[in-house]
C-alpha positions in Angstrom: 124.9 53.1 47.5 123.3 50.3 49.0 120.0 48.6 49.0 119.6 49.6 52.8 120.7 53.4 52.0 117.7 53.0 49.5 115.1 52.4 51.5 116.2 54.8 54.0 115.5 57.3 50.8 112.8 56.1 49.9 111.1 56.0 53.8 112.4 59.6 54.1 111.1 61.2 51.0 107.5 59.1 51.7 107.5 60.8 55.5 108.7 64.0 54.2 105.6 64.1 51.4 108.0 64.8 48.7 106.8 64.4 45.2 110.5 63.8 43.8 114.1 63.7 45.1 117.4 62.9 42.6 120.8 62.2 44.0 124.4 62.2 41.9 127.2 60.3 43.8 130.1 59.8 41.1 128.9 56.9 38.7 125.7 56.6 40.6 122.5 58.2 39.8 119.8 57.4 41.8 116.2 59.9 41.1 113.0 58.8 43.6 109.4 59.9 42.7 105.8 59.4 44.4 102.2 59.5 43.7 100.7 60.5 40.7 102.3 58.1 37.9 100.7 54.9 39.5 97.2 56.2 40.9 95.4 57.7 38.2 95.7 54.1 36.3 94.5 52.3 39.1 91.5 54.6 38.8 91.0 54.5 35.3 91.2 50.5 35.8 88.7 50.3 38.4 86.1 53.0 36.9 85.1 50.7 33.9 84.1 47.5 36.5 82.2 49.9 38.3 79.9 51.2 36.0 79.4 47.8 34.2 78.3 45.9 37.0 75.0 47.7 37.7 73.6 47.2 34.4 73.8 43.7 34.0 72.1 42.7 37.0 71.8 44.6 40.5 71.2 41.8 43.0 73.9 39.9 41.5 76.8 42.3 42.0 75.5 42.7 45.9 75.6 38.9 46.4 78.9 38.3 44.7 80.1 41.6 46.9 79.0 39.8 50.2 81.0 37.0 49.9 84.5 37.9 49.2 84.6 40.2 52.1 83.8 37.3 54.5 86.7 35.4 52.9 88.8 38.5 53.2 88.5 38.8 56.4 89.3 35.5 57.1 92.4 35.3 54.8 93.4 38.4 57.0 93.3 36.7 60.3 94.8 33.6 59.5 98.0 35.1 58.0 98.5 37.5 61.0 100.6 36.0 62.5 102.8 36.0 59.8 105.5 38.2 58.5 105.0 40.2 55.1 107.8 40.3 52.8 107.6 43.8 51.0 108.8 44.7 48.1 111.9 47.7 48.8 111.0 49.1 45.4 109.5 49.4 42.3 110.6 46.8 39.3 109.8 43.0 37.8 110.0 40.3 40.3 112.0 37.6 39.5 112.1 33.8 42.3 115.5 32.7 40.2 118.4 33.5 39.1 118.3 32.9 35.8 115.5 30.9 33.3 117.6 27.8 33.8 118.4 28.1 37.6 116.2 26.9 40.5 114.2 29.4 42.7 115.7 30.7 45.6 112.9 29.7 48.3 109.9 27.9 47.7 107.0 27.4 50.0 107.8 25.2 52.7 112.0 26.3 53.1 113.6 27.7 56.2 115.3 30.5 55.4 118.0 32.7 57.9 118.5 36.5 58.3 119.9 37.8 55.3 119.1 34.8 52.6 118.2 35.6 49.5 114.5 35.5 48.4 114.0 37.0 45.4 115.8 39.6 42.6 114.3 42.2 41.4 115.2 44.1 38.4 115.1 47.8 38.2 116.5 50.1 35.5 118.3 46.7 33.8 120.2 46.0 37.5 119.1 43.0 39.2 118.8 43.5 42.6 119.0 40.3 44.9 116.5 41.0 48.2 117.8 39.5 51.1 115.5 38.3 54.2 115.5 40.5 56.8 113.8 38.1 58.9 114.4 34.1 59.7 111.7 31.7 59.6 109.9 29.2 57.1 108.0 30.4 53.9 104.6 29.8 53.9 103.1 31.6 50.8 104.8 33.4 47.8 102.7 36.0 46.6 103.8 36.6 43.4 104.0 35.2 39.8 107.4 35.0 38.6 108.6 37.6 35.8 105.5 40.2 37.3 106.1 43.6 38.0 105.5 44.7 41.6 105.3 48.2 43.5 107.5 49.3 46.3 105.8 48.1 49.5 104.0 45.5 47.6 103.8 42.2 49.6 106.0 39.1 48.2 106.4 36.8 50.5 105.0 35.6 53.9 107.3 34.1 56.1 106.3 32.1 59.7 108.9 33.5 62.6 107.9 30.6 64.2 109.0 27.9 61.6 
């Protein structure tokens, strides 16, 4: 199965709000699940921060909260007109090869329809993602050796460059 077959899983069983979908093809095993395991954490994560901050000092927490959304917003603007990089699934993001290797883009390359950005392994099989759009890289968004979530943004590339 290929890495294009999927995503087109993975898109269908997200638009056909299924919680679960496992497919059997010879040697190939492939089993596709959705919401619950991740959001409950996230929660949970989230919950703590919340209740601490009022506490320790009220007008703090409002002050602090007034600024970031300013720069937000900013950040937002200024990288839309730039393409995201997704992540096609769930696994731990890796920019090289191997430890000993050089990455495969860095900020600043020109990369071409169907050049390999990243690998991403899954399940112990690294899987290389390939560009599905030409341009320049202008920021990678994540650390090397992190795990990511499918749809997570990776990289953002300028069409124009």
């Amino acid at each position: 199965m290929t890495l294009k077959e999927i995503k087109e899983l993975i898109r269908i069983v997200q638009s056909a709000k299924i919680s679960e979908l496992s497919i059997e093809r010879d040697k190939f095993k492939i089993q596709i699940k959705t919401g619950n395991g991740v959001s409950p954490a996230q929660v949970v994560a989230q919950a703590p921060v919340v209740i601490a901050a009022p506490p320790v000092a009220s007008q703090a927490p409002q002050a602090a909260s007034a600024s970031p959304p300013a720069k937000v917003e900013t950040a937002a603007k200024d990288d839309s007109k730039y393409i995201t990089v997704k992540s096609p699934m769930i696994g731990t993001f890796y920019r090289t090869p191997s430890p000993d290797k050089e990455s495969f883009v860095n900020v600043g390359d020109t990369i071409k329809q169907g050049s390999v950005l990243c690998i991403i392994e899954a399940m112990k099989l690294f899987n290389e993602i390939e560009s599905e759009v030409s341009g320049k890289v202008v920021k990678i968004l994540v650390d090397n050796a992190t795990p990511v979530e499918y749809d997570q943004p990776l990289f953002l590339v300028d069409p124009k460059g």
